[in-house]
N, C-alpha and C positions, 0 to 999 in steps of 0.2 A: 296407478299412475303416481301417487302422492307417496307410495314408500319406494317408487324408483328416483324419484324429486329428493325424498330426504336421503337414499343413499348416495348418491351423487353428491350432494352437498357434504357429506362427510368423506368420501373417497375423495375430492377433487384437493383438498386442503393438506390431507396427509399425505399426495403424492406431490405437492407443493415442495412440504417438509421434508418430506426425503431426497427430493432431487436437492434444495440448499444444503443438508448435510453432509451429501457427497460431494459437492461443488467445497466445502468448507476443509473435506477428509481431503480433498483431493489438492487443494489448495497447499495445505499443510504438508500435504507429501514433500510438495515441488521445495519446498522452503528449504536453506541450507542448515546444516547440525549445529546445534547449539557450542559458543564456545566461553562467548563474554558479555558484559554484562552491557545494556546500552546507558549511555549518559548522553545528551541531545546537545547540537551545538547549531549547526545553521540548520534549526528547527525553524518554521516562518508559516504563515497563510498567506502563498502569492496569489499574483489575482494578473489573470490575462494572460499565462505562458499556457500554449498549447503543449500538452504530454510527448514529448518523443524521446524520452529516455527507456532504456529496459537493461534488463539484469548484467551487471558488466559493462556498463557504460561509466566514463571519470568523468565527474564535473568538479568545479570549482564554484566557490560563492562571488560574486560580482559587487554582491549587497553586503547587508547586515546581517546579523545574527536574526534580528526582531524582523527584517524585510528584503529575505533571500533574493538574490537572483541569480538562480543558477545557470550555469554555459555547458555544454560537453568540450570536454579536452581528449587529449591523449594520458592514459595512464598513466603517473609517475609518481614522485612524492609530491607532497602539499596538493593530493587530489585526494579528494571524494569519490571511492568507488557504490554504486549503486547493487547492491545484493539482492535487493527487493522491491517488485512496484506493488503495492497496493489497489487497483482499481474503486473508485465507488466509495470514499470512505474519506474519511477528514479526521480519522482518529490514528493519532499520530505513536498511541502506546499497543496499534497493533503490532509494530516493528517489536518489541516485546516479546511476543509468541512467536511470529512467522520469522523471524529475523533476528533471533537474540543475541546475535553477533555483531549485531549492527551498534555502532557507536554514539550515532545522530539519526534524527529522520529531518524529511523535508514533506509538509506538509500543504497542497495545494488546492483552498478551499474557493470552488469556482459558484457561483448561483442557482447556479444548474448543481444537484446534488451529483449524479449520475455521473457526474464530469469529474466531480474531487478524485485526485490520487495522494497518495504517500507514499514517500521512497525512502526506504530503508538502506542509509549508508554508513560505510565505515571506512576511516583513514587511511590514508595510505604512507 
């Protein structure tokens, strides 16, 4: 009984690890090809906007640079296209790897960690 206790204990962790690394491969797939370099501009930690943007969506900033408030519009120029949502994360230089095309990110750091996202955008 005690060495089916400890193998369990070491099987239950590495199929942990393996299902995030595919979750991480798999993520990285979906991300568009690398083109340009990002430099951040309505970069912000908003607080209270529920998530309803996704990949291909324009918004604009409403706010500041330091206290984003982003809208969705219609694609055109002087919009912000959305390339990339981040889920779960408030780290704004993942738009970096997943997103290296992306120009700016917007960063949405809610209480709830599980709630943060980052959207990885580029001008249009």
């Amino acid at each position: 009984m005690i060495i089916g206790l400890v193998v369990l204990l070491l099987v239950c962790p590495c199929l942990g690890l393996a299902g995030w690394t595919a979750w991480q491969v798999s993520a990285q797939e979906d991300g568009p090809s690398p083109l340009a370099s990002a430099t951040p501009s309505p970069s912000s930690a908003g607080q209270g906007q529920e998530h309803d943007f996704a990949r291909g969506d324009c918004v604009v900033n409403d706010g500041t640079d330091d206290n984003a408030e982003l809208r969705k519009v219609p694609c055109g120029p002087n919009t912000w296209e959305v390339l990339r949502l981040i889920p779960a994360t408030a780290d704004g230089d993942q738009c970096e790897i997943l997103a290296p095309q992306a120009t700016a990110n917007y960063v949405h750091d809610n209480p709830v960690d599980r709630l943060d996202y980052v959207l990885c955008l580029q001008e249009r």
